[in-house]
N, C-alpha and C positions, 0 to 999 in steps of 0.2 A: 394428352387430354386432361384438364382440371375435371375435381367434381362437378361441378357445373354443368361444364361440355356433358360428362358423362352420364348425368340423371336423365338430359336432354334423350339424348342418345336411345339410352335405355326406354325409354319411354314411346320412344318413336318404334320400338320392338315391339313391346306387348302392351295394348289398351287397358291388360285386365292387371296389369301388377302396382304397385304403388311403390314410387321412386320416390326418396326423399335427400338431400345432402345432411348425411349425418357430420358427426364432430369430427369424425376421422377419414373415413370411407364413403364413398355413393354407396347409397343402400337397395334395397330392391327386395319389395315382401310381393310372393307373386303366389298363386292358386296351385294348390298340388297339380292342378291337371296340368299347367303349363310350365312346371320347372323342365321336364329336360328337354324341352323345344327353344325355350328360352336359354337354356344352358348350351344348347347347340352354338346358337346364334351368337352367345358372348365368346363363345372359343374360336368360332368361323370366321367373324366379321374381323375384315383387315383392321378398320379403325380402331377397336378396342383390343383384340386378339388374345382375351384369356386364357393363355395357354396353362398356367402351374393353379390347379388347385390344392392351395397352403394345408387346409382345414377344413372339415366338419366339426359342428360342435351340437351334439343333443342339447333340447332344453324341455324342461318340464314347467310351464307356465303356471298350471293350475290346474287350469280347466281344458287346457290344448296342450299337445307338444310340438314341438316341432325341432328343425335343423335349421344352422346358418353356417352358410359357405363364404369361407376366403375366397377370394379368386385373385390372383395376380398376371399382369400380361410382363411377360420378359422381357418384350420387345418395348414397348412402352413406358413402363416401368410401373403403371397404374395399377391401383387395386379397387376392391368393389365389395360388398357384402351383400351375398343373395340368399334370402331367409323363404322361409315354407312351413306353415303350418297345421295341424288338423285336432279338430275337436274329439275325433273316434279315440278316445283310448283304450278301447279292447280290441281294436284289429289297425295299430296306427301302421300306414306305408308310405312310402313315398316311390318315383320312381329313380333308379341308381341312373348314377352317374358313370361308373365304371368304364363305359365305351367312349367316354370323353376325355376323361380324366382316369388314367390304372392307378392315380394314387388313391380315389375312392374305395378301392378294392378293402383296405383295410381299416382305413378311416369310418366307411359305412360298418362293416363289423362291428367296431368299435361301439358305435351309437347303439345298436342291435342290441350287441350283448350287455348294455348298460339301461339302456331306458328303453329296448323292444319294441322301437320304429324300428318294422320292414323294407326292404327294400326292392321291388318289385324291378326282374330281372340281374340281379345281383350273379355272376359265377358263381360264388360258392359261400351262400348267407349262412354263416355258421358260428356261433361264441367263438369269442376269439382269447377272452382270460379266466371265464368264470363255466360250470360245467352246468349242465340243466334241474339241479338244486337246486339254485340261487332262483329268483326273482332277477328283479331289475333293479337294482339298489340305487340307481339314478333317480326314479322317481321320487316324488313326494310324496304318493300314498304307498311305498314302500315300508313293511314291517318285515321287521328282523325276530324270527322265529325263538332265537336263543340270547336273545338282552345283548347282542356286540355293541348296537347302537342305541342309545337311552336319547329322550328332549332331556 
């Protein structure tokens, strides 16, 4: 399946996400409430069968955060980017992916203990390099208490 096929595709899933053929990947910005229904569907469906998810990756926009997912199907050989975002930055969550993908298991940590999007239903949401001194030093409105990091 080319990008093309695959924004098609996607789109024919969920009314509410916005598909675009990006430069490298089909892209796919969908509403927290429908990523892991969505996320089901890209691992279920024969035609696309995303089975290895590569990556998460936290981002701190500004004014939103959010994550963006690799997704690759083995079988296929296709890849996809599926992003999620929310403007809450004092209680940011999303829901895990975990029971889809067990390589989320760490990868969502990952994000957590850097930029402290939640991840609602997670096994076991817990820092995974920094201890509960730190902040989230991912973020942008991140201050470093003892000058490590200076503009």
């Amino acid at each position: 399946m080319n990008k093309t096929e695959l924004v098609i595709f996607v789109k024919s899933l969920s009314q509410e996400c916005e598909v675009k053929e990006g430069r490298q990947f089909a892209e796919a910005t969908v509403p927290a409430s429908s990523l892991h229904s969505l996320a089901v569907q890209l691992r279920e469906k024969e035609v696309c069968s995303f089975d290895f998810l590569v990556s998460i990756t936290g981002v701190d926009y500004g004014q939103d955060l959010g994550a963006v997912y690799h997704l690759r199907s083995t079988k296929h050989g296709h890849m996809m980017v599926l992003k999620v975002r929310t403007n809450d930055r004092e209680n940011p969550h999303f829901d895990s992916v975990t029971d889809i993908w067990k390589s989320a298991d760490f990868l969502e940590r990952e994000v957590y203990d850097l930029l402290g999007i939640k991840f609602t239903n997670h096994p076991d949401l817990r820092r995974l390099f920094l201890d509960n001194s730190w902040g989230f030093p991912l973020r942008k409105d991140y201050v470093d208490d003892i000058n490590i990091v200076t503009k």
